[in-house]
MARPAKOL-418084 format. One record per residue (C-alpha): z, y, x; residue number from 0. Coordinates in steps of 0.5 Angstrom, whole numbers, always signed. Example, Ala and Ser with C-alpha at 12.3 -4.5 7.8 and 13.67 -1.06 7.14 Angstrom:
BEGIN
- pz, py, px, num
- +16, -9, +25, 0 $
- +14, -2, +27, 1 $
***
This chain:
BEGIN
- pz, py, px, num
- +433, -235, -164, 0 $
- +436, -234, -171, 1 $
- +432, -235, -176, 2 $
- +432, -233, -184, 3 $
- +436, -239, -187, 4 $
- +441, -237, -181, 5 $
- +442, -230, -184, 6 $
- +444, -232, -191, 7 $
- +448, -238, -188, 8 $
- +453, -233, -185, 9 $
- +452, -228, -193, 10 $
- +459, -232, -196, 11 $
- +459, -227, -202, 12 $
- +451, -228, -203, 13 $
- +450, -221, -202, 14 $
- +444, -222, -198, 15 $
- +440, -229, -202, 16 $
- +436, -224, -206, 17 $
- +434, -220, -201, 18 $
- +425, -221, -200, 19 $
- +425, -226, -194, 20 $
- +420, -220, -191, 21 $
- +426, -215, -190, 22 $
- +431, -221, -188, 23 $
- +426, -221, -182, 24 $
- +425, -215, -181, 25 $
- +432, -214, -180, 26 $
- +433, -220, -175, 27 $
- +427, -217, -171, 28 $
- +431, -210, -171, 29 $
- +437, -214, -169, 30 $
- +434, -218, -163, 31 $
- +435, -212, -158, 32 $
- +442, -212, -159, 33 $
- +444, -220, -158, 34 $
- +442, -222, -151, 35 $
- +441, -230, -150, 36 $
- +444, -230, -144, 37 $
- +450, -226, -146, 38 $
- +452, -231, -153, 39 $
- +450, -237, -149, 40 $
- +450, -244, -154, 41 $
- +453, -238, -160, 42 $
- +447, -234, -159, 43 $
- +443, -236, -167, 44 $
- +450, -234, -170, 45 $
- +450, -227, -167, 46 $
- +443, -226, -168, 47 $
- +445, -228, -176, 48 $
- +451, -224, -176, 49 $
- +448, -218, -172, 50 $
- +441, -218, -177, 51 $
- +446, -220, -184, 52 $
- +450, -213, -181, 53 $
- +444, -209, -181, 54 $
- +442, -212, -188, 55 $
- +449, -210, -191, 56 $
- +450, -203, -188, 57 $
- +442, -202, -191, 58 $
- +445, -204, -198, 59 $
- +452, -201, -199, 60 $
- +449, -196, -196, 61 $
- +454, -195, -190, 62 $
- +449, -194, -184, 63 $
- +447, -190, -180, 64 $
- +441, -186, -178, 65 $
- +434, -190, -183, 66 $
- +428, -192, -179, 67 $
- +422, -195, -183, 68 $
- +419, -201, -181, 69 $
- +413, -206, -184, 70 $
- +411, -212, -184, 71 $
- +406, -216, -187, 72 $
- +405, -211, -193, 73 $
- +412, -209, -195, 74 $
- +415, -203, -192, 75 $
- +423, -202, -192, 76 $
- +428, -198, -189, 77 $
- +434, -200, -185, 78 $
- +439, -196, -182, 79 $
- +441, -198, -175, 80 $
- +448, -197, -173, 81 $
- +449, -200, -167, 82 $
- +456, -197, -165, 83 $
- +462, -200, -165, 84 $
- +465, -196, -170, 85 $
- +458, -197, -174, 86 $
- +459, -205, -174, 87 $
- +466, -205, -175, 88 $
- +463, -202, -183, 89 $
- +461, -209, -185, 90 $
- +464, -216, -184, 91 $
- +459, -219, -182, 92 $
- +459, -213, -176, 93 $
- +467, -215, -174, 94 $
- +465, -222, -174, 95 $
- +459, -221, -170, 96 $
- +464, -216, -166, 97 $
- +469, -222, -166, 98 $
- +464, -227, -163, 99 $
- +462, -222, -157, 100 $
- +470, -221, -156, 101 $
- +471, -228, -155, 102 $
- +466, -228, -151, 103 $
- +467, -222, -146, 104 $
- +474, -226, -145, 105 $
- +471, -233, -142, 106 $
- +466, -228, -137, 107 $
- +470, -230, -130, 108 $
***
């Protein structure tokens, strides 16, 4: 499972350093249900990294989807949750994520 400093290692532009480790865990909790270990295999951190970095982003630029509100240890935030193709491909951590998901689909027998 990712965890916090894997999220910000994949935030080349350091857009997600300032953000609360608290919502960067919420993000990671609301990505995990999208990124099956058995699927990504030996990848499976990075693109539970780049999913969460995703939904961090969309939240910030204010480029998502549908807003859920979550909570966790006493801090509250909001995230949108855009899980479509089109949706993902809003960000570049998304295309990425879309590239190591497609670079997988290619290696299935």
């Amino acid at each position: 499972m990712a965890v916090i400093a894997d999220v910000r290692n994949v935030d080349l532009a350091d857009v997600i350093l300032t953000v609360a480790d608290a919502k960067v865990q919420l993000a990671l909790d609301q990505a995990e249900p999208h990124v099956h270990i058995d699927f990504f295999d030996t990848t499976y951190d990075l693109a539970h990294a780049l999913f969460a970095a995703h939904l961090l982003y969309a939240t910030l630029s204010a480029a998502g989807g549908e807003i859920s509100s979550a909570t966790a240890g006493g801090i509250s935030a909001s995230f949108a949750v855009p899980t479509s193709v089109e949706a993902v491909r809003s960000t570049s951590f998304g295309r990425r994520f879309l590239e190591l998901r497609d670079s997988r689909v290619n290696r299935i027998p």
